[in-house]
C-alpha angles and dihedrals in degrees: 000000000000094000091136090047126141128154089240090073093044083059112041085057092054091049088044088061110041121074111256095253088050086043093053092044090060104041082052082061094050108039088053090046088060096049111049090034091237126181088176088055101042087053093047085052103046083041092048082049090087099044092049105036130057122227082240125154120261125258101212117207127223079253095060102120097242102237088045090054092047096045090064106035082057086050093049088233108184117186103273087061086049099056103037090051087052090052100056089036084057096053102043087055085047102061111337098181088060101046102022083099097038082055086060101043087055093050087054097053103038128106136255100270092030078057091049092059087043086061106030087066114018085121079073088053106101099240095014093178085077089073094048085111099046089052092037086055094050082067088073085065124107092189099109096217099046088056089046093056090060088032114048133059090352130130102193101083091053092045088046119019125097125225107272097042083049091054089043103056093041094054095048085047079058103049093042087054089241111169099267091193088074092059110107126225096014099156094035080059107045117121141175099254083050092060090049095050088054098049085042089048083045100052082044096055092036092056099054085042097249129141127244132196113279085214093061089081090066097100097046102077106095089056103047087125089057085086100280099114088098082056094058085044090055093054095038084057097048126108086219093095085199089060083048082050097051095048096052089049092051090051091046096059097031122094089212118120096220102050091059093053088051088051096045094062080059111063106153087058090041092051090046086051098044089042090046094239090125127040142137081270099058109015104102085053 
């Protein structure tokens, strides 16, 4: 996702979509931002966005790079995200060691749906680790959007986050019921203190007599010899088909011996799973 990703393209599109009188308005901002290396300015100008540009849906050109295109149409990007993000992409380009730090401040005082277009494309942002601590901190939130924006259909927890941050922020998308299946990465950051902290989470819920999202075993395949065998018991034996589902995924794609023997006494689930009838992708459908 955004290989083939370059700031040119973020910003012919916007040009593509403001009328000339609101696109020379705002290359004279910029332009003057850049110049007089002004924080005041870049703040009046992200601020004047709103007042001079619509939330209005994007009109993409034959020339929009796909996965661009897709990245943001997945991200419901309108054109006030898309100019505000350019804005901070061009400065930063511009002179980075001067408003690396102004970039930051912004992400610190902004509101809750200001914050939502910070995190939904910080990837675009020229040295995006800088703002590791700024993502990592919106995981504090309990304002459902604003976790999604870091959460969901974003590659940049998965490109940035350690470990611990990564386990962190899939556990609370759990707990606040978010859709897991939007979390990218999932299996390229699975990890052995990951698959504790979920049959932990599950004993937890079980025991209070709570459900859990079949999809929160998907990382826990690769450690099934790490004692979580009972777990896979537990969901074979289940009368929820979609925690049946789950367990059968996580021994198919699991080495281990006895994962396979607990699949095997379960052929109807093993021949969905070899004939791709059933995946992470499809098997809440």
């Amino acid at each position: 996702m955004l290989d083939n990703f370059t700031s040119d393209q973020l910003q012919s599109l916007l040009e593509h979509n403001l009328s000339v009188e609101t696109w020379d308005w705002y290359k004279q901002k910029l332009t003057s931002i850049i110049e007089n290396s002004s924080d005041r300015e870049l703040y009046v100008a992200y601020s004047l966005c709103a007042s001079k540009i619509d939330r209005a849906s994007i009109s993409y050109t034959g020339a929009t790079e796909v996965n661009l295109k897709e990245y943001l149409e997945v991200q419901n990007a309108d054109l006030l995200e898309l100019s505000r993000i350019n804005l901070l992409v061009k400065v930063l380009e511009g002179n980075a060691s001067f408003f690396k730090d102004k970039v930051g401040k912004l992400m610190e005082i902004a509101d809750s749906k200001e914050l939502e277009t910070f995190l939904k494309y910080l990837v675009f942002l020229p040295n995006a680790s800088d703002y590791q601590y700024n993502a990592v901190e919106a995981l504090r939130t309990n304002i459902s959007t604003v976790f999604d924006a870091i959460t969901l259909n974003n590659p940049y927890p998965s490109m940035y986050f350690n470990e611990q941050q990564w386990n962190q922020m899939y556990l609370k998308a759990a707990f606040m019921e978010r859709d897991l299946g939007c979390i990218l990465d999932v299996d390229k950051r699975a990890n052995k203190e990951l698959a504790r902290i979920i049959s932990d989470y599950a004993h937890e819920r079980w025991a209070a007599s709570r459900t859990i999202d079949p999809e929160i075993w998907r990382p826990v395949s690769s450690f099934l010899g790490d004692g979580l065998m009972e777990d896979m018991n537990h969901l074979f034996q289940s009368k929820n088909p979609l925690e049946q589902r789950a367990a059968a995924l996580c021994c198919y794609n699991s080495n281990y011996e006895l994962a396979a023997q607990a699949l095997n006494k379960h052929p109807e689930l093993k021949s969905q799973i070899e004939s791709s009838r059933l995946t992470w992708d499809n098997f809440k459908n």
